[in-house]
N, C-alpha and C positions, 0 to 999 in steps of 0.2 A: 245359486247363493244370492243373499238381497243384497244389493250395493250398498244397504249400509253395513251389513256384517265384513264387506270386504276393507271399506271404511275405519272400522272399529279396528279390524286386525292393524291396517297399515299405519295407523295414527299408536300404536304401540312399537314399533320396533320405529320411527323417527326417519325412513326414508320416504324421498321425492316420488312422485312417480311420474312420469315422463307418455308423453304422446309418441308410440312410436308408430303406428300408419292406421291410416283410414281403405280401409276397403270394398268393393261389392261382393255377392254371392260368389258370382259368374267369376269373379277375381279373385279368389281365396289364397292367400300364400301357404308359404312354409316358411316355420319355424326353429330355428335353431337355438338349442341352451346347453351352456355347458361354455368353456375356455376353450376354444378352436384350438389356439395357439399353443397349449399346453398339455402334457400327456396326459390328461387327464379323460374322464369318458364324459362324452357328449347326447344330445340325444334333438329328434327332428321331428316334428309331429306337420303331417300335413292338413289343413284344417279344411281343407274340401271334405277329407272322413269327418267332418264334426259339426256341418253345414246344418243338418236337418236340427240340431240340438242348439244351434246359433239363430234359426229360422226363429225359436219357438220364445225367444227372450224375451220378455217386457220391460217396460220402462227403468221398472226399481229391481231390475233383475243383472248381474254380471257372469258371465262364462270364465272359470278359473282355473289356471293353469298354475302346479307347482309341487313340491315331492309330501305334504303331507295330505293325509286320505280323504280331508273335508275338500279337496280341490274338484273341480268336474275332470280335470286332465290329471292323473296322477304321474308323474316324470320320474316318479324313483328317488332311489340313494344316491343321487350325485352330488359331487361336492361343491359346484356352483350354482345351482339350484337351488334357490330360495322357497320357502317352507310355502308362499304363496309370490309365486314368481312373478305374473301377469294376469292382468284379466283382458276381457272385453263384453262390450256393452254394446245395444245397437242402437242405432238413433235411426228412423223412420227404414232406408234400402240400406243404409251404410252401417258398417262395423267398422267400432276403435278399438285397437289394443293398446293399452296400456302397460308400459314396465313399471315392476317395482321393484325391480332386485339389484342388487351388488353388481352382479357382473352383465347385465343387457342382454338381450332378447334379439337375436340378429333376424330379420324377415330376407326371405329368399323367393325372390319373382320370378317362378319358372313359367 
């Protein structure tokens, strides 16, 4: 999706979106969304499966994670997952994700 399309969306529903880590290929985490805390269903995506599709990003280009079907990550029907939850973008070796939802985007450094 083109980072302004992600742009357009996030500037309509009025949230922040937030720096939450910078990383390399070789370093790729995992992701957790969804309320830990709460009985609710969660979900994990490890993004070394999503590397080669992160590789191929350009400039004006964002990688997106969230439960509706225009996302590159599709996360489902959960109830803390925001319709476009996160993105990332690469800047030259390095990838930022970005939060945009409600409830945060927890990274998991295994």
């Amino acid at each position: 999706m083109k980072l302004t399309e992600v742009k357009n969306i996030l500037g309509t529903n009025g949230r922040p979106t937030r720096l939450v880590c910078v990383f390399a290929a070789e370093k790729a985490p995992v992701l957790e969304f969804g309320n830990g805390f709460a009985a609710c269903q969660h979900k994990r995506i490890d993004l070394k499966d999503h590397m080669e599709a992160l590789k191929k990003l350009k400039d004006s280009q964002a990688f997106t994670l969230g439960r509706e079907d225009y996302n590159d990550v599709d996360l489902g029907e959960i109830a803390d997952i925001s319709r476009l939850h996160c993105y990332i973008i690469r800047e030259g070796e390095q990838f930022k994700l970005y939060d945009c939802s409600l409830f945060g985007t927890a990274v998991v450094l295994e």
